[in-house]
C-alpha positions, -999 to 999 in steps of 0.1 A, spaced: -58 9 -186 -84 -19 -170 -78 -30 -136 -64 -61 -144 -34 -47 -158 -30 -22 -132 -31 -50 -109 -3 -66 -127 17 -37 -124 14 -35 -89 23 -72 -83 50 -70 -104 61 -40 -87 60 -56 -56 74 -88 -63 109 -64 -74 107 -45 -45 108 -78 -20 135 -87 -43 155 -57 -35 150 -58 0 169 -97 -2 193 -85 -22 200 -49 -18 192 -43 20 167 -20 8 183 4 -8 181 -3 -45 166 9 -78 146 -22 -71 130 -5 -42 123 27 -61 104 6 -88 86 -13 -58 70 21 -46 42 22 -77 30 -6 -58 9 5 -24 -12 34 -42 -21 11 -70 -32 -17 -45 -49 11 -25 -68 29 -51 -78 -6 -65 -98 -11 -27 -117 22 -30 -127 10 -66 -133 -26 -53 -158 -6 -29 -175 8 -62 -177 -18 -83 -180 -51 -58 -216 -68 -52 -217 -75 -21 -198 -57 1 -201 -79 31 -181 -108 11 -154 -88 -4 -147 -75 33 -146 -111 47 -126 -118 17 -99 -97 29 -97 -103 61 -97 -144 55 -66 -137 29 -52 -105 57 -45 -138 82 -34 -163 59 -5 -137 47 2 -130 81 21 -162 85 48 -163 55 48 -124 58 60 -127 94 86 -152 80 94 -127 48 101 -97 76 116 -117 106 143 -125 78 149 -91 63 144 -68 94 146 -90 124 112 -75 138 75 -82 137 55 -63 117 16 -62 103 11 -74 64 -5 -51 41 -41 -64 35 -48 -59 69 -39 -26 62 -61 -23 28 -91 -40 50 -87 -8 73 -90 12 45 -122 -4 33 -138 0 64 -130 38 66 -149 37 35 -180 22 46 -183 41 74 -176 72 56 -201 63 28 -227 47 45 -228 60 80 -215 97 85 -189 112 70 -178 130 99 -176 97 117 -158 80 85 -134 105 91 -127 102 130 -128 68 123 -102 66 96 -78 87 118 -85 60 146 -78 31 126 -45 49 109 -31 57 145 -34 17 150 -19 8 117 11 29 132 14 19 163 6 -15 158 33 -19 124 9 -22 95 30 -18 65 24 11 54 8 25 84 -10 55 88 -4 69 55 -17 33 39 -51 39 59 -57 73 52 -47 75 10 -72 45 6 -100 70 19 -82 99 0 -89 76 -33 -123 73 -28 -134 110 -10 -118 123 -44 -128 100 -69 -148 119 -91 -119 142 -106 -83 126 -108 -68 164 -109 -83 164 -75 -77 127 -69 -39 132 -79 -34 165 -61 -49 149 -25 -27 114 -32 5 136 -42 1 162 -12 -2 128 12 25 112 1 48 149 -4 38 150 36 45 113 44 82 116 29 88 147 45 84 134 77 106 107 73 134 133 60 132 158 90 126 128 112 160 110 104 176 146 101 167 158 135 164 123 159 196 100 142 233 109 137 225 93 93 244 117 73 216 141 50 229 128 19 224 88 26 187 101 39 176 117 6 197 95 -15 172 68 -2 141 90 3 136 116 -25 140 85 -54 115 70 -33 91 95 -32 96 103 -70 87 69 -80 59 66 -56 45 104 -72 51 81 -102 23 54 -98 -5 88 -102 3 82 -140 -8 46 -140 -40 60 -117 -51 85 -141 -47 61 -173 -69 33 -151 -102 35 -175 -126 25 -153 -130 -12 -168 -124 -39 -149 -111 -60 -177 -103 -98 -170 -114 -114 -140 -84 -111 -117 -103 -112 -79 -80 -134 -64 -44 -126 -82 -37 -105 -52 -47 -128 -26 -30 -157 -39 -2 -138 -50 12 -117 -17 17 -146 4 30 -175 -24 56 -144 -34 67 -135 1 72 -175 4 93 -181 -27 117 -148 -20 119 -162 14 127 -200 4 156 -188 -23 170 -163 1 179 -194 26 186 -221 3 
């Protein structure tokens, strides 16, 4: 599998689960399907960091494309969840950089700084947050064996969901069942984009550089324009 069509997948992933949340509050089969997304976009930056060259560019890249999404993802958000909220390429751009520190300054450091940055993706409402930050790293520290690769992405997210449960469990009065009637599909499916990760081939197969950037915001537009009309 090249990384154009994994790239598709995850956009069509996406597209479903934005979908779902307009339609289905969230809570849909649509929203299950739209959890392959993330860990496909986020093991696509730590091979981007591979393959790209020049590294300097493809960061600028992201950031340039991070603020442009901002807008009609503030608009996409403030519609669904009434709230403000920090789009996803900023978060894959923190990613990246916890990668080049890690690889080209210290990996110590790359690590410190990667919890640093993740701690600010939570605070601040990057999607994804702290577990989008630190996977992205996770990618490329493992990248040399997907047993290990899958095992450190799978243990992550087994963690990330498990918070979420007790979380709910403990600090609101959601009955258990609606909590892991919502959660454990979701963390199944997202478990579930490690197959399309392992059958990636390491080809990069058409050119696709800008599908993402084009495509996150001009999505979160449409969804948003046929939602109010």
């Amino acid at each position: 599998m090249t990384a154009f069509l994994l790239k598709i997948i995850a956009c069509i992933t996406m597209f479903i689960d934005h979908i779902g949340y307009v339609i289905f509050d969230g809570s849909s089969f649509f929203n299950w399907i739209g959890r392959l997304a993330f860990p496909i976009f986020a093991f696509q930056i730590s091979q981007g960091y591979i393959h790209t060259r020049n590294l300097k560019r493809y960061a600028i890249r992201l950031f340039i494309f991070a603020l442009i999404s901002q807008i009609p993802f503030t608009i996409f958000y403030k519609n669904i969840f009434d709230a403000f909220a920090i789009n996803v390429i900023f978060t894959l751009l923190f990613g990246l950089i916890s990668i080049i520190v890690y690889d080209k300054v210290n990996k110590i450091l790359g690590l410190l700084v990667t919890i640093c940055l993740a701690v600010i993706a939570q605070i601040c409402d990057f999607d994804y947050g702290f577990y989008g930050v630190a996977i992205i790293l996770l990618f490329y520290m493992f990248r040399n064996s997907k047993p290990l690769l899958i095992s450190a992405f799978s243990f992550a997210t087994i963690i990330r969901y498990g918070y979420h449960i007790v979380y709910y469990l403990v600090q609101t009065s959601i009955k258990p069942s609606i909590i892991f009637e919502f959660y454990m599909p979701s963390l199944i499916a997202t478990l579930l984009s490690a197959v399309f990760i392992g059958l990636y081939n390491g080809k990069k197969g058409r050119d696709s550089k800008y599908l993402l950037y084009l495509f996150y915001p001009l999505h979160l537009l449409l969804i948003y324009f046929i939602n109010v009309l």
